[in-house]
N, C-alpha and C positions, 0 to 999 in steps of 0.2 A: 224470917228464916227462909233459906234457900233453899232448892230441893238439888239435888242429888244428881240431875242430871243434868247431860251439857245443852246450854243454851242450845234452840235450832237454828241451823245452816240456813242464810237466808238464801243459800242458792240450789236448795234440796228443795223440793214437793215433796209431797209424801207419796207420791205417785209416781214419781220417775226417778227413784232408785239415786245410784250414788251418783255425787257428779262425772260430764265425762272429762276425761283429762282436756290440756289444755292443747292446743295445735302445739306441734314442735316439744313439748315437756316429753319426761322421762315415766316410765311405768312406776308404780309404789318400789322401794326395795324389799325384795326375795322374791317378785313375782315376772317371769318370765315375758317377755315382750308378745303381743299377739301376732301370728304367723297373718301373713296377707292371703286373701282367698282369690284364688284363679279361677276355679271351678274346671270340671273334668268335660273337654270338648266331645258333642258328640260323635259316636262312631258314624264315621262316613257310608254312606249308603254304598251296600252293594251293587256291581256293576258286573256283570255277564262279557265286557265288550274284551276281556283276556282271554278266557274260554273258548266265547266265538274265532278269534284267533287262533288261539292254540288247536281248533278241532280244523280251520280252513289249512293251516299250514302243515297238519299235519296227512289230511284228505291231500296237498301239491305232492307232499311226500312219497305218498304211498304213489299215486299218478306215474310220476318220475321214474320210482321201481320198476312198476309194473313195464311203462314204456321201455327202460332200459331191459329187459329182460327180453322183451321183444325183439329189439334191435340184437342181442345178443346171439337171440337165437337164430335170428337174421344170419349174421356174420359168419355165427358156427358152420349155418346150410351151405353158404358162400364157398366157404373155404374146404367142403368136403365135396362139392358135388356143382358143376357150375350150371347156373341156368337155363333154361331149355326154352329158345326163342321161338315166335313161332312168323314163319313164312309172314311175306306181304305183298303176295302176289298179286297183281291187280286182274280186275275184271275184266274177260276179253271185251272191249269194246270202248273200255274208259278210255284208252289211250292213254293212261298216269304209267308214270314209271316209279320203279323201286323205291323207297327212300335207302338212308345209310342203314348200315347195320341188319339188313334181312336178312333171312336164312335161305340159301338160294335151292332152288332145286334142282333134282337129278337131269344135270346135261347143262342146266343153264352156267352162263358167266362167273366166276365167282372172282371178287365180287363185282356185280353186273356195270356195265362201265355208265354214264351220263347217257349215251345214245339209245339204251335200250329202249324199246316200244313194245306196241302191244298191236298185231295187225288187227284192220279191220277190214280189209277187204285183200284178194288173192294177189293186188298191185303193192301192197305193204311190205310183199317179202321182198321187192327188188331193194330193199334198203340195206338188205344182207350186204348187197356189194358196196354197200357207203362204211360197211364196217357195225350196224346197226344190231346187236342180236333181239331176235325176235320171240318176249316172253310166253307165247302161247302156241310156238312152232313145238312141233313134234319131235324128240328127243334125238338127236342118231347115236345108233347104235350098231350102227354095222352097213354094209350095202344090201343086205337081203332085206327084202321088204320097205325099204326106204322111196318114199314117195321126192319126186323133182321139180322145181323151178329151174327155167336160165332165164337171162336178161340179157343183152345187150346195153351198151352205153353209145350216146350217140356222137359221133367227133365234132360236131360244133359245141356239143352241150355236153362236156363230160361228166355231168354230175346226173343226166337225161337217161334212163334204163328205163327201156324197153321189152316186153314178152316175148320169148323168141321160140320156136317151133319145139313142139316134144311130140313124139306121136302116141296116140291116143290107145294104141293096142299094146303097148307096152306095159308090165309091172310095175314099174316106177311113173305113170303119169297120173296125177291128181286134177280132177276137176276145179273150176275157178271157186266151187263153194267149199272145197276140201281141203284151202288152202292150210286151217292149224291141222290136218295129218301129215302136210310135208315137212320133211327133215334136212333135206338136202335143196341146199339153190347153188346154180351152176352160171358163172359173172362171167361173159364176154366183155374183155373190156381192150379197145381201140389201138391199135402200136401207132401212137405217133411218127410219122413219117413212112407209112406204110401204103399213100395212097398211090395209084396208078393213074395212066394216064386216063381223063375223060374221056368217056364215050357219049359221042352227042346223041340225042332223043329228043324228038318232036311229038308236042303234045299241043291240048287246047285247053286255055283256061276257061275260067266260068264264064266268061264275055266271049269265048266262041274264039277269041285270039288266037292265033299260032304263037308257040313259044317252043326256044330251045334250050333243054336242059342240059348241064354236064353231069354225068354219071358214071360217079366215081368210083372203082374197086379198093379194097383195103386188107386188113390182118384183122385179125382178134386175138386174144390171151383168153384161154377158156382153165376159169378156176373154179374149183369145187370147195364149200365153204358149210359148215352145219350150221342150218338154220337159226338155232338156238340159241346158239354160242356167237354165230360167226366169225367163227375159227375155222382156217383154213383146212381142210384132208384130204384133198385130192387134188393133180395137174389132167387137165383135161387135154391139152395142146393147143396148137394153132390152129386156128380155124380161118379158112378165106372165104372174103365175100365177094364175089366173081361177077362182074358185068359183060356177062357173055351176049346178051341178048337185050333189050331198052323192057322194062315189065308194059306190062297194061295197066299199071297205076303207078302211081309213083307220087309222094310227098316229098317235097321239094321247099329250099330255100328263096323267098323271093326275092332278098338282097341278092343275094350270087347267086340265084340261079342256080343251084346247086346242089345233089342230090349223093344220096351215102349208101350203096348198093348193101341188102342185109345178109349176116353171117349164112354161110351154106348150111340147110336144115341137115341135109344127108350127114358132113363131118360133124353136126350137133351130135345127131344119133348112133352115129358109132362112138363117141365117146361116150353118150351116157350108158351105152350099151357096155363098153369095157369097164367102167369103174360102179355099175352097181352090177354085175354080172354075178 
């Protein structure tokens, strides 16, 4: 007699449950197929490196503002009020001249041309008559109280300016160290074709030689110029330089032998006497 129950599954243990399906077969029917398992990825590590960005871009940000604000306020001052330059006068003594753009001062050139200087000794103002203004000459402002240079220029050398006589008891004469109180320089300068005939003069040179000079009479143009500026303000007139008599010195050319008698002190002095009077 049999018993009741079904033979066993030679392919069951009792230990390892029901068999498992076969590769490729289908699930028992009514029972829903098993979903495949992916599993859930971990969450990626946080990372600060957007943050840090977002606080650097947003620190350019404010930078930006802040500088454009700046600039604006810039612009606004600009446009309301222009700005206040300040002089760049140079040091008596540097001898540097102006750059572009200074602020010139009261009396000087404006604006100062390429020739200005700066004297450094009482032979610097004869540069007035090269056209040169002179930035540490003393302003004019009138003939009263106005301190004077003249110069002469020599007819071999016309570009050659020489000291030429001012006398000493006067208002207007400046010592050689007082040259920046003068305001006024006064240019003798040469009228071509104005010489006379030579007067001969016998002298010795350093060898004890006999020599004969020609010594020549001439014209001068005497012009009044402000120091400062050198700008023309006054006509002085003609001045003659007269070889009345051979001097007891005399400088002389030793090509030609040839000497340039100097303008008359006395018509110096009545001029400077009539135009700073």
């Amino acid at each position: 007699m049999s018993d009741s129950y079904p033979p066993p599954d030679p392919n069951v243990t009792p230990w390892s449950g029901p068999p498992a399906p076969q590769q490729g077969g289908y699930p028992p029917y009514g029972q829903p197929p098993p979903q495949p398992y992916y599993g859930t990825p971990p969450p990626p590590a946080k990372s600060n490196k957007g943050l840090i960005i977002g606080l650097v871009a947003g620190a350019v940000v404010v930078i930006l503002a802040i500088c454009g604000a700046g600039i604006g306020i810039l612009l606004a001052y600009d446009d309301d009020e222009p700005a206040r330059g300040t002089a760049s006068t140079p040091t008596p003594g540097t001898g540097s001249t102006p750059g572009t753009g200074t602020v010139p001062t009261p009396g000087q050139a404006d604006p100062p041309n390429n020739n200005a200087m700066t004297a450094r000794y009482s032979s610097d103002m004869a540069n007035v008559c090269e056209g040169s203004p002179i930035l540490n000459a003393a302003p004019y402002s009138g003939p009263a109280g106005a301190k004077a240079y003249t110069f002469s220029n020599n007819p071999d050398r016309p570009t050659s300016w020489s000291s030429t006589y001012v006398p000493s008891d006067k208002s207007y004469y400046a010592k050689g160290a007082d040259y920046q109180k003068v305001s006024v320089v006064g240019c003798l300068k040469f009228d071509e074709g104005s010489q006379g005939v030579p007067k001969k003069c016998q002298y010795k040179d350093k060898a004890e030689k006999q020599v004969t000079i020609d010594y020549v009479s001439s014209r001068y143009t005497l012009t009044f110029y402000a120091a400062k500026t050198a700008g023309k303000i006054g006509d002085g007139g003609t001045v003659t330089a007269p070889t009345n008599r051979c001097p007891s010195f005399i400088s002389y050319d030793k090509t030609t032998m040839r000497a340039y008698a100097t303008p008359d002190s006395g018509t110096i002095e009545a001029a400077l006497d009539t135009f700073l009077s």
